[in-house]
ROSE-4610 file (N, C-alpha, C; in Angstrom, 1 decimal, always signed):
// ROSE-4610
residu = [X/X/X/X/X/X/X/X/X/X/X/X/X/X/X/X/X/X/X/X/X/X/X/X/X/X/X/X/X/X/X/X/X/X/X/X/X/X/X/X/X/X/X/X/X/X/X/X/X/X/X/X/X/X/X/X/X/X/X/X/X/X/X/X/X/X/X/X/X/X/X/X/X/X/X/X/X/X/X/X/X/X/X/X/X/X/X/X/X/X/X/X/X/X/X/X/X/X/X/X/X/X/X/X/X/X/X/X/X/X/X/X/X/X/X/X/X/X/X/X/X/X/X/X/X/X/X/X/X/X/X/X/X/X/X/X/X/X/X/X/X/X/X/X/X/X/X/X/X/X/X/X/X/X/X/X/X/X/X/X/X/X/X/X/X/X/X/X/X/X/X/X/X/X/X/X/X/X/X/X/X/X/X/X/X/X/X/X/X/X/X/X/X/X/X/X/X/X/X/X/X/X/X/X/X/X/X/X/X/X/X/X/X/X/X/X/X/X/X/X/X/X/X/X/X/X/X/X/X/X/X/X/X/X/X/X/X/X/X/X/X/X/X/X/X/X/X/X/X/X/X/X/X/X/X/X/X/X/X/X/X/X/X/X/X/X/X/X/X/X/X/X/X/X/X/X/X/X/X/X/X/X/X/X/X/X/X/X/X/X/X/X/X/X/X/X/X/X/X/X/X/X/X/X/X/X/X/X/X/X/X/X/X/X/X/X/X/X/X/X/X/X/X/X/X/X/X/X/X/X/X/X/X/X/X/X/X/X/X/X/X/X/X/X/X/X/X/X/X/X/X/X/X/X/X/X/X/X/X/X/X/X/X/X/X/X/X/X/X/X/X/X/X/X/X/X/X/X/X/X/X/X/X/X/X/X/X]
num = [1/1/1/2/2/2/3/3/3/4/4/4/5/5/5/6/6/6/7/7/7/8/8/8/9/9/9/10/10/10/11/11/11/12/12/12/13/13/13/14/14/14/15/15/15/16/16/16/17/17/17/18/18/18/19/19/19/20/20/20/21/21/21/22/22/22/23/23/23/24/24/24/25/25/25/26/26/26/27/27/27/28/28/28/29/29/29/30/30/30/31/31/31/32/32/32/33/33/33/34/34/34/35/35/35/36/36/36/37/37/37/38/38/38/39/39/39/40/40/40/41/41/41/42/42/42/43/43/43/44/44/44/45/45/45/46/46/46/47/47/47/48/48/48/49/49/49/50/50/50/51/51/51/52/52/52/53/53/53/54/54/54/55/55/55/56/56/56/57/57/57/58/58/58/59/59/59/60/60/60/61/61/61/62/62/62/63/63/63/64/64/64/65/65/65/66/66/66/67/67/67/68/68/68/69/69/69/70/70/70/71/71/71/72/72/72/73/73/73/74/74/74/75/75/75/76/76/76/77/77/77/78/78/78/79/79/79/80/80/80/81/81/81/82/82/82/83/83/83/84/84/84/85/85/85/86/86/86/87/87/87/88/88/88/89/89/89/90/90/90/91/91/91/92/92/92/93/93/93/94/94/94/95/95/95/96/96/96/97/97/97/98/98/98/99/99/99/100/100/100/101/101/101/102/102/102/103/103/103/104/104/104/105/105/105/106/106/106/107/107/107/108/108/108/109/109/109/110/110/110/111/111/111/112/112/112/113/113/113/114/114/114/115/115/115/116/116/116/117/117/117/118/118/118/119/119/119/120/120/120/121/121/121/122/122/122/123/123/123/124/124/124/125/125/125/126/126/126/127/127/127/128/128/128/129/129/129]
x = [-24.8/-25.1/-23.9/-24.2/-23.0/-23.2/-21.3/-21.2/-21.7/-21.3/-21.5/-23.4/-24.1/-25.9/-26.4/-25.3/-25.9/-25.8/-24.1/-24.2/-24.8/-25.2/-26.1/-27.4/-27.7/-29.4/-29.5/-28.4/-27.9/-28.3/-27.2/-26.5/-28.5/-29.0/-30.2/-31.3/-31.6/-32.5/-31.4/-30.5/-30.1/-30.9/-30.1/-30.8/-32.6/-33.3/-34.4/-35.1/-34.3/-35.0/-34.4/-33.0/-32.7/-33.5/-33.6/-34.8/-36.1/-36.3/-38.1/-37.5/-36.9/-36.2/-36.5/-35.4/-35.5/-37.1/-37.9/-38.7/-39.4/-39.5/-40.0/-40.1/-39.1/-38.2/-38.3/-38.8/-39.1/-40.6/-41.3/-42.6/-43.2/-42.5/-43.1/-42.3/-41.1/-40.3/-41.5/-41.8/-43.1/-44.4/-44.6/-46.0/-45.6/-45.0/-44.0/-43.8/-43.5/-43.3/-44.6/-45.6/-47.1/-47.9/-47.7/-48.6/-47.8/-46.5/-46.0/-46.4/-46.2/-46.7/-48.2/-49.2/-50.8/-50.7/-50.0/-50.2/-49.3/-48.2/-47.9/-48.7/-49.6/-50.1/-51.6/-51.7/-53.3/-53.1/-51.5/-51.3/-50.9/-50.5/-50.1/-51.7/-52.7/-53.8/-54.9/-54.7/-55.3/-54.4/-53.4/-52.4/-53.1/-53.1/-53.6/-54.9/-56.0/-57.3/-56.9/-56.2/-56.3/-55.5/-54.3/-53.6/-54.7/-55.6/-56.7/-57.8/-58.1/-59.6/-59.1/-57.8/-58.2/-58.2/-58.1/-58.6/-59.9/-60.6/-62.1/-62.9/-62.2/-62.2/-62.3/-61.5/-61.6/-62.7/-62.8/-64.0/-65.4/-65.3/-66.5/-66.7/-65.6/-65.7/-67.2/-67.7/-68.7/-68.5/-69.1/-69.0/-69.4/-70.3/-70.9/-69.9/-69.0/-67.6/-67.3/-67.8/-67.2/-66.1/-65.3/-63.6/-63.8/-64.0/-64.6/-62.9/-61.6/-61.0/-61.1/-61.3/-61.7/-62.3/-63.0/-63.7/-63.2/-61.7/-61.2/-60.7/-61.2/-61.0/-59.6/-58.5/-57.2/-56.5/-56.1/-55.5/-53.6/-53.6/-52.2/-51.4/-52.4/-52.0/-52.6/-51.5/-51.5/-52.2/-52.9/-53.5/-53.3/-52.1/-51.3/-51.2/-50.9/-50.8/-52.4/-53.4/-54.4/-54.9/-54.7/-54.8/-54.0/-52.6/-52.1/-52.5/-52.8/-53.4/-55.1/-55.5/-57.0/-56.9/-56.0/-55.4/-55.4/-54.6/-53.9/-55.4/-55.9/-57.2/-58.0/-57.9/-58.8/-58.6/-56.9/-56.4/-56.8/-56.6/-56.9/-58.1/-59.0/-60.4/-60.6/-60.1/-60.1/-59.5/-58.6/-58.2/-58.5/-59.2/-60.5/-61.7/-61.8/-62.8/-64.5/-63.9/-64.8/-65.0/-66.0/-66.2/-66.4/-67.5/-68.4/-67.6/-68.3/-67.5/-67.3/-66.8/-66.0/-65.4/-65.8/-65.4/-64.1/-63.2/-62.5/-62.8/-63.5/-63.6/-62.7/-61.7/-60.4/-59.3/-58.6/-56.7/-56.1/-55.6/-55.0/-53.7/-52.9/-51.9/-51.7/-51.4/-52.3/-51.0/-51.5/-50.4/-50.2/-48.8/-48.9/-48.2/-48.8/-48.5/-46.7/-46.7/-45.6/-44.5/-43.2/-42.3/-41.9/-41.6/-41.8/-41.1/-40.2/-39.3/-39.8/-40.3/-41.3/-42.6/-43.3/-43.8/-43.2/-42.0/-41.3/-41.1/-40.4/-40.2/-41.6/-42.4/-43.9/-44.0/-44.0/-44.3/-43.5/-42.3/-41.2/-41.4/-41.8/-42.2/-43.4/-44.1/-45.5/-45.8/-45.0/-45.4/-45.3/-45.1/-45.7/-43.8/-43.5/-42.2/-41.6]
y = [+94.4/+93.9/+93.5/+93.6/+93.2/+92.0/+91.2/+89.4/+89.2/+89.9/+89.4/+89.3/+90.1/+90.3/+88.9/+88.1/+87.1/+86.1/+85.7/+84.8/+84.6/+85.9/+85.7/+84.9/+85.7/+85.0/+83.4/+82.8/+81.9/+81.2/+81.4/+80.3/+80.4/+81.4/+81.3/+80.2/+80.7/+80.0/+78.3/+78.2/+76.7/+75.8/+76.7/+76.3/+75.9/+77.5/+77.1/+75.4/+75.6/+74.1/+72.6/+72.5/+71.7/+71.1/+72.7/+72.3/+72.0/+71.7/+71.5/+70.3/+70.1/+68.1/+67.3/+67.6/+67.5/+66.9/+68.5/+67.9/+66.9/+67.1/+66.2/+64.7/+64.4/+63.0/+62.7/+63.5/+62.9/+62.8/+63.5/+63.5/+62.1/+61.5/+60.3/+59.3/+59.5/+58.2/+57.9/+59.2/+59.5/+58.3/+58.5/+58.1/+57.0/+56.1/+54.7/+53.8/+54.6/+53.9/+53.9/+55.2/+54.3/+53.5/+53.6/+52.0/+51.1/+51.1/+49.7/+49.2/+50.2/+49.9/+49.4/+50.2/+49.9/+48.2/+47.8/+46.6/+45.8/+46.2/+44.9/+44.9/+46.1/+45.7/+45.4/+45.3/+44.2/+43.4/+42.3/+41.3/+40.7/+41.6/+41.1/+40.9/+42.1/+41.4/+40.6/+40.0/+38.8/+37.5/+37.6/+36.5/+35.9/+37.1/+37.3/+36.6/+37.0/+37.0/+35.0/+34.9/+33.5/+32.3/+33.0/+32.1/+32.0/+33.3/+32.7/+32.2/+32.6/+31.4/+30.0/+29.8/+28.4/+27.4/+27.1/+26.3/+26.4/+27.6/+27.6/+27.0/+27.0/+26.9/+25.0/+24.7/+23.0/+22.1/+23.1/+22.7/+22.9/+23.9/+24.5/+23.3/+22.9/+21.7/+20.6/+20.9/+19.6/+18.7/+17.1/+16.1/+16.0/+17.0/+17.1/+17.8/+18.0/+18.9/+17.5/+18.0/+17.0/+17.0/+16.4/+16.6/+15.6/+15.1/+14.0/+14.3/+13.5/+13.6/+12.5/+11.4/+10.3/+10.8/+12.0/+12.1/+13.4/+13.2/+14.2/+13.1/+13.4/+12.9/+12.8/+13.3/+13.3/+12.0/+11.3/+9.8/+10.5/+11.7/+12.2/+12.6/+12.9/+13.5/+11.8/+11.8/+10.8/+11.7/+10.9/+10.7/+11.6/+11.0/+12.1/+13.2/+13.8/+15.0/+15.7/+14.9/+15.9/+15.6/+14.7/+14.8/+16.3/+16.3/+17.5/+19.1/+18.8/+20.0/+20.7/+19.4/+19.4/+20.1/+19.8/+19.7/+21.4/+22.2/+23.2/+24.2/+24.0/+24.6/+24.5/+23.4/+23.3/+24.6/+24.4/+25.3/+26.7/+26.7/+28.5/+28.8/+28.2/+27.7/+28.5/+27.6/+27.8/+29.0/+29.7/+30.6/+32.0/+31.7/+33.2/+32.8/+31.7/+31.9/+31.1/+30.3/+29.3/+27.9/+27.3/+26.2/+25.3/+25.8/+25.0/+23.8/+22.8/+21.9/+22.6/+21.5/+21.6/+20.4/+20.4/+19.5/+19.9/+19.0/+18.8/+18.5/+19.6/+18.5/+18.2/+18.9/+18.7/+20.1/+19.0/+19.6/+19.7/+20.9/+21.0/+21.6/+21.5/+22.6/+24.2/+25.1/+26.4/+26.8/+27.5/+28.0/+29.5/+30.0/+31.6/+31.7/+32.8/+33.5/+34.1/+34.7/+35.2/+34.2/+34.6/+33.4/+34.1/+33.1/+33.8/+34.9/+35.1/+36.3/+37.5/+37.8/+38.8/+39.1/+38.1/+38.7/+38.6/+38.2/+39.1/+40.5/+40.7/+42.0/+43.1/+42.6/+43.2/+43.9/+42.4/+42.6/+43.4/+43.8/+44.6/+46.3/+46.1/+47.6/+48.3/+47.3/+48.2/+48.0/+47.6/+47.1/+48.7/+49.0/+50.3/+50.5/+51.4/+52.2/+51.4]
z = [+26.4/+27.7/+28.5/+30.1/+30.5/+30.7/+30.4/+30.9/+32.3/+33.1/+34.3/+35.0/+34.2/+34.0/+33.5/+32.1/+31.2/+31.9/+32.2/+33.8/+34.7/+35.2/+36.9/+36.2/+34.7/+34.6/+34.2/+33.7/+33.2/+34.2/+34.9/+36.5/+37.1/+37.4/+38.3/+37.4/+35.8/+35.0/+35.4/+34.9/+35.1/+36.9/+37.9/+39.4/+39.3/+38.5/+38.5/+38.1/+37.3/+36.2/+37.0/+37.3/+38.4/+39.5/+40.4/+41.1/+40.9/+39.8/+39.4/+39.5/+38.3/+38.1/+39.5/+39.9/+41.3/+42.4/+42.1/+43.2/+42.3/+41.0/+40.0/+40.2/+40.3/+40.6/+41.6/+43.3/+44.4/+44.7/+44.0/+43.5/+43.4/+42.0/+41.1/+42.2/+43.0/+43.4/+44.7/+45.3/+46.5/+46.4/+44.8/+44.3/+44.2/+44.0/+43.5/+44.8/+45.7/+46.9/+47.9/+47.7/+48.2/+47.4/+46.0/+45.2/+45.2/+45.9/+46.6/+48.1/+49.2/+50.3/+50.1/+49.3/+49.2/+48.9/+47.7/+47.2/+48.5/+49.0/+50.1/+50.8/+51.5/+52.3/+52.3/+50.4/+50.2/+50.6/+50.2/+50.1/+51.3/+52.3/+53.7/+54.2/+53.9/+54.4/+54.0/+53.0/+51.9/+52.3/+52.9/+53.5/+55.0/+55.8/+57.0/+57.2/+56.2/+56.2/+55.7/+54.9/+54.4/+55.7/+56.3/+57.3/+58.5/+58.8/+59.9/+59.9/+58.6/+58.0/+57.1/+57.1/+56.6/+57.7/+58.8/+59.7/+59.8/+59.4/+59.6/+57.8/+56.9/+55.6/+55.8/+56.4/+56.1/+57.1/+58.1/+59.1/+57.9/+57.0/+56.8/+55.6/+54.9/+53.8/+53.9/+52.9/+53.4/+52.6/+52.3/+52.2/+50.8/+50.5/+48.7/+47.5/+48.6/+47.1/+46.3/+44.9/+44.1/+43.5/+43.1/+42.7/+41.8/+40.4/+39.8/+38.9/+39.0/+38.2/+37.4/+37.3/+36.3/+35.4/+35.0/+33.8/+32.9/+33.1/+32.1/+31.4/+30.1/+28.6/+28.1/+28.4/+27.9/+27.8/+26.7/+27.1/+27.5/+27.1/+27.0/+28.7/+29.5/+30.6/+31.3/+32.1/+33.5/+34.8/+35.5/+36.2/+37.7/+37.8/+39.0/+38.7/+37.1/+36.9/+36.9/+36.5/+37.1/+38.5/+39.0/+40.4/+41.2/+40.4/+41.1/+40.5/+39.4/+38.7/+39.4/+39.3/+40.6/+42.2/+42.4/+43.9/+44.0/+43.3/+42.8/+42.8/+41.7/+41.4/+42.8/+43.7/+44.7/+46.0/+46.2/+47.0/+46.5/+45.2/+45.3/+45.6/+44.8/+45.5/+47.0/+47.9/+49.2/+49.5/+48.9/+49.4/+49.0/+48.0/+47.8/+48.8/+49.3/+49.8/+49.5/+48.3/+47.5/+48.0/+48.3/+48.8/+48.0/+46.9/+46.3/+45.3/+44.9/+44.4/+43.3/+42.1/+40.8/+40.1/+39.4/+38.1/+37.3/+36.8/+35.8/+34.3/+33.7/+32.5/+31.7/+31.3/+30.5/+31.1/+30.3/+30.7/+29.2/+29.0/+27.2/+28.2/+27.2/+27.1/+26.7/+27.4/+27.1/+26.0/+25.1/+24.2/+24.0/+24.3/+24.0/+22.7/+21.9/+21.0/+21.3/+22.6/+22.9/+23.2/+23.3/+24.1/+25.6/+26.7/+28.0/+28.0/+27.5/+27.6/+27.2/+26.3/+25.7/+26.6/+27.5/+28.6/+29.8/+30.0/+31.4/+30.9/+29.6/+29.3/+29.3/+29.2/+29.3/+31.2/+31.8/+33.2/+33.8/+33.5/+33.7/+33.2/+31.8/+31.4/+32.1/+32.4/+32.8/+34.5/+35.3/+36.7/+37.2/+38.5/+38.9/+39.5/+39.7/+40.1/+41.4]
């Protein structure tokens, strides 16, 4: 065969495959950057929806929401801390959209199996592009 035949097919099969790579890689970076725009802009409008209805959220509060923190059982946790722990739970509450009262019945310490580092490395491996 001739060198100069094995070359041309060489050089052309290498271009071919390059450019697949290529659009390959603009492809997935394409797809990565609309399930980021989609999710900012759940979140810009779950922000939106919550900065214009909570002035209507605390009008809408009535007088029967019960917040009973005195009756969590813990002699270990101080008082303030479930007051602020209550507080916490209350707001998110309000910012899905939940009115209705709620109780405290207990406060533990939650325990992971994992150490934090091990699920940042998680949240890192599997988040979207």
């Amino acid at each position: 065969m001739d060198w100069g035949y094995i070359i041309s097919i060489t050089i052309i099969g290498m271009l071919v495959v390059f450019a697949a790579l290529i659009l390959l890689v603009l492809f997935v970076q394409s797809m990565g950057l609309l399930s980021t725009k989609s999710s900012n802009k759940d979140k810009k409008d779950k922000d939106a929806s919550t900065n214009k209805g909570s002035a209507n959220v605390t009008k809408e509060l009535k007088p029967t929401t019960t917040q009973n923190i005195s009756s969590v059982g813990n002699d270990d946790v101080d008082s303030e801390i479930v007051a602020v722990i209550t507080a916490a739970i209350s707001q998110m509450r309000l910012n899905e959209g939940n009115t209705a009262g709620f109780k405290v019945k207990n406060i533990a310490i939650a325990t992971n199996s994992r150490p934090i580092w091990g699920l940042a490395g998680i949240q890192e491996n599997t988040r979207a592009f």
